[in-house]
C-alpha positions as CSV (number, residue, x, y, z in Angstrom):
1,X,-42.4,-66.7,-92.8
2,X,-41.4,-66.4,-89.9
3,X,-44.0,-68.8,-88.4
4,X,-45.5,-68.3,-84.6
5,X,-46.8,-71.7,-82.9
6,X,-48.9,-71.3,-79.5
7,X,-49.4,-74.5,-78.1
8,X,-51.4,-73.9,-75.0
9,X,-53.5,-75.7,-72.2
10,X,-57.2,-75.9,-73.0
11,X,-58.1,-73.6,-70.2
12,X,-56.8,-70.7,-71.5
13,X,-58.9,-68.3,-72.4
14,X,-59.1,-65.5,-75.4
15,X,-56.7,-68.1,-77.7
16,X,-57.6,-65.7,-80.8
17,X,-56.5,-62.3,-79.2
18,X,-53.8,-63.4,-77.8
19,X,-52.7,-65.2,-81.2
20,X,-53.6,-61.8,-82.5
21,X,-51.7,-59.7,-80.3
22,X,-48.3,-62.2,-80.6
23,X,-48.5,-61.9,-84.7
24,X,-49.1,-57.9,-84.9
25,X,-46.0,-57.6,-82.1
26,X,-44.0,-59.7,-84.4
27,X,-44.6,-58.2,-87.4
28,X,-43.6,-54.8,-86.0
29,X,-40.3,-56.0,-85.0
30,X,-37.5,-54.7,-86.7
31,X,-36.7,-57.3,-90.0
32,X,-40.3,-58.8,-90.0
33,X,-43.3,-57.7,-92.0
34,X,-46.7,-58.4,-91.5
35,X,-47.4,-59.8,-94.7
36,X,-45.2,-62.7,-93.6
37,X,-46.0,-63.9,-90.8
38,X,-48.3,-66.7,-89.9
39,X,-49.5,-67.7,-86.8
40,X,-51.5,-70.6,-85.6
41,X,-52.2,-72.3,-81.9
42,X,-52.4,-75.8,-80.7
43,X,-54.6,-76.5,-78.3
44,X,-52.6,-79.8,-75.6
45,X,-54.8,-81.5,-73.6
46,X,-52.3,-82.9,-71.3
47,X,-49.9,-81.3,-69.6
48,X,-47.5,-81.3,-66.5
49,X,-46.0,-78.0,-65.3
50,X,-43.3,-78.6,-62.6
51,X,-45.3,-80.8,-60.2
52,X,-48.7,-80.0,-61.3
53,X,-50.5,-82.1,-63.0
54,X,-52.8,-80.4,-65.7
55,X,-51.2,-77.5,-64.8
56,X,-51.7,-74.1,-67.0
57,X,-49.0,-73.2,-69.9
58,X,-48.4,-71.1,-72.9
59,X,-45.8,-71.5,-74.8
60,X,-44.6,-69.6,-77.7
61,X,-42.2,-70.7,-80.6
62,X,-41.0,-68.2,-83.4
63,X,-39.6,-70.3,-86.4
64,X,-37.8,-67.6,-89.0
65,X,-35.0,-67.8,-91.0
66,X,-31.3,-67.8,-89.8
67,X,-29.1,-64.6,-89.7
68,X,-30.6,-62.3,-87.5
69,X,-28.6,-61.6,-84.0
70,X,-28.8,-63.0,-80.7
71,X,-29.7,-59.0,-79.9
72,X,-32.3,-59.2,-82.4
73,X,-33.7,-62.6,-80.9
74,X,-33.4,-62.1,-77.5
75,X,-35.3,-58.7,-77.9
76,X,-37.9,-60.8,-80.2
77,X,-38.7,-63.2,-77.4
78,X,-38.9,-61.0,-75.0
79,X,-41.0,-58.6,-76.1
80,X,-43.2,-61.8,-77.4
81,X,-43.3,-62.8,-73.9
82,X,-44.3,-59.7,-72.2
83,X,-47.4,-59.7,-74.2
84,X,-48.0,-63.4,-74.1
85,X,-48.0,-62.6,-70.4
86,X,-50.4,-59.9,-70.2
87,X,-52.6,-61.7,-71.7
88,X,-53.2,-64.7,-69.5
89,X,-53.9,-65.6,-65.3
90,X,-50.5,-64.9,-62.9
91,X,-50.2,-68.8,-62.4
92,X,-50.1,-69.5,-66.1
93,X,-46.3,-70.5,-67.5
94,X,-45.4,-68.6,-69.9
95,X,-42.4,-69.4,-72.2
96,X,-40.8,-68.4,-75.8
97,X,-38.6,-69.6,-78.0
98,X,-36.4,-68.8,-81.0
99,X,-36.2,-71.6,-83.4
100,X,-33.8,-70.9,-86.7
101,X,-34.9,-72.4,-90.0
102,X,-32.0,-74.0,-92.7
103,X,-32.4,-71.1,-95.4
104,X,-31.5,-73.2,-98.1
105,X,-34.0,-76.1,-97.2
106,X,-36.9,-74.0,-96.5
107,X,-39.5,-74.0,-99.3
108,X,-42.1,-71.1,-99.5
């Protein structure tokens, strides 16, 4: 934990690297270490971007546990984003989110 989840349109391209690149950016973030994290994608086969249908997307959620600051997170995203970014076509959307876990529910 923390947990990265790419769900993406199927035409975007380099999935793995960009996977890649999202987990080794998390894990050097300050309170995360690499050993933790796990990262997977989901590839949607239907989506609709503001008017467009089938439109290109990637969008990024980082589950981790609570406690950290809204600083801490708002730095995490962005930085996630700025890489998720470089990594795909200009007319891609490109989101991130922060997503706290319940500390005492979550089982490892």
């Amino acid at each position: 934990m923390p947990h990265i989840i790419v769900e993406h349109t199927n035409d975007i391209e380099n999935v793995a690297d960009i996977v890649g690149s999202l987990h080794h950016n998390l894990a050097g973030q300050e309170t995360v270490t690499l050993e933790a994290v796990k990262s997977r994608s989901i590839a949607v086969s239907n989506a609709i971007v503001g008017e467009v249908q089938d439109g290109s997307m990637l969008h990024v959620t980082v589950k981790l546990l609570s406690g950290r600051s809204n600083d801490f997170l708002a730095k995490m995203t962005g930085d996630l984003r700025v890489v998720a970014k470089s990594k795909v076509a200009e007319n891609v959307s490109v989101t991130v989110e922060s997503v706290e876990l319940h500390n005492e529910s979550y089982q490892k």
